[in-house]
C-alpha positions in Angstrom: -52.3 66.2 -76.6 -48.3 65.8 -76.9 -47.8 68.4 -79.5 -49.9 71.0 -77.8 -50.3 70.6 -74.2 -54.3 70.9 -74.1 -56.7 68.7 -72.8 -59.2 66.3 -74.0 -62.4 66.4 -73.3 -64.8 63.4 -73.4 -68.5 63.7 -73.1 -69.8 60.8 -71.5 -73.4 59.7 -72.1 -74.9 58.2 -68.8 -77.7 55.3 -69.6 -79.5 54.0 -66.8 -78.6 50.4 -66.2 -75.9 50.7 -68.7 -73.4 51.9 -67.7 -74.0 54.2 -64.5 -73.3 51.8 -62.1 -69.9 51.6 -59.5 -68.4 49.2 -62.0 -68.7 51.1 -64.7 -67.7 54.5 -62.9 -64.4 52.4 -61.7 -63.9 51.4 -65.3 -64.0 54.6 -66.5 -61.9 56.6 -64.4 -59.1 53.5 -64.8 -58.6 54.5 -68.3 -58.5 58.4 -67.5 -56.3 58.0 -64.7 -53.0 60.4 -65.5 -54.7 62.2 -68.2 -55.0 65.8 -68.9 -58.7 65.5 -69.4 -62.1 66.3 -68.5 -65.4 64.7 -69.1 -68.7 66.6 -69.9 -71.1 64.3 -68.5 -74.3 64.1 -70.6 -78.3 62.5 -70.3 -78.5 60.1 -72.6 -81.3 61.8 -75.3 -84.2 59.0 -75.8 -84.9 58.0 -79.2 -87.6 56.4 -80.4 -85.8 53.2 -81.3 -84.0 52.1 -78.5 -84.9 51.8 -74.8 -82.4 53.3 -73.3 -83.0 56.0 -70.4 -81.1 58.6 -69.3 -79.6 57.9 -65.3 -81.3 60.2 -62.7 -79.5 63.6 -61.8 -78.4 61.9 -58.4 -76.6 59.2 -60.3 -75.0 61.8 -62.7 -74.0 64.0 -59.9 -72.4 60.7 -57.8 -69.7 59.6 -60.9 -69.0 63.8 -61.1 -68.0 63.5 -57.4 -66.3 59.6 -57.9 -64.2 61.2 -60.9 -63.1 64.6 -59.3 -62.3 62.2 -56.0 -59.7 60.8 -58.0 -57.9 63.8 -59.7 -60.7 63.8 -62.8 -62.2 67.5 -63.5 -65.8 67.3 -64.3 -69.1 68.5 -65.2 -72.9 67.5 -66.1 -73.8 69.8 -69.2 -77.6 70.6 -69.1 -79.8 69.0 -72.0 -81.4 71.6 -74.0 -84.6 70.8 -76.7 -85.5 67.1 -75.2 -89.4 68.1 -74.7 -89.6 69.1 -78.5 -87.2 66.2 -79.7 -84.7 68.3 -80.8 -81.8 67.5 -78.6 -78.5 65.7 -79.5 -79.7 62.8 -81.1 -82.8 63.3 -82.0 -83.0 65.6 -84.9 -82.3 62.7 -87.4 -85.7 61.3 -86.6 -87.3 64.0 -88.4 -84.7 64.1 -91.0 -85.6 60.1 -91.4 -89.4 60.8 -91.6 -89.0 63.0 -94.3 -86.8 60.7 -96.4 
């Protein structure tokens, strides 16, 4: 970022219960704070093997409105391919299954 000005993008995977909560949102725009940034936030894409969910569009669109309250541009990128498993993710299951 020194040696060429642009800025960083983080994509940030919401999980409900995880880390979608005002702690957490606090947290994270703490360590952005003064950064030439912007974070792409994302639904977590369920796999098989863990439990985790993705947080509720409300919950997504609340830490886009905490982090642009405090100086951070961002954005909640739409999931594509989730109802045929083939989002971010969740390609390597079939990839596995053929193994």
């Amino acid at each position: 970022m020194e040696k060429t000005g642009r800025r960083i993008t983080f994509e940030y995977a919401l999980m409900k219960g995880v880390n979608d909560d005002a702690e957490s949102f606090k947290k994270t725009a703490k360590l952005l704070k003064g950064l030439n940034c912007h974070v792409n936030i994302i639904g977590y894409n369920r796999v098989e093997e863990r439990d985790f969910t993705t947080s509720e569009r409300a919950v997504q669109e609340k830490f886009k409105e905490f982090l642009e309250s405090r100086g951070i541009t961002a954005s909640i990128r739409r999931t594509l391919g989730e109802d045929i498993d083939a989002a971010c993710g969740q390609l390597r299951n079939s990839l596995k299954a053929n193994i």
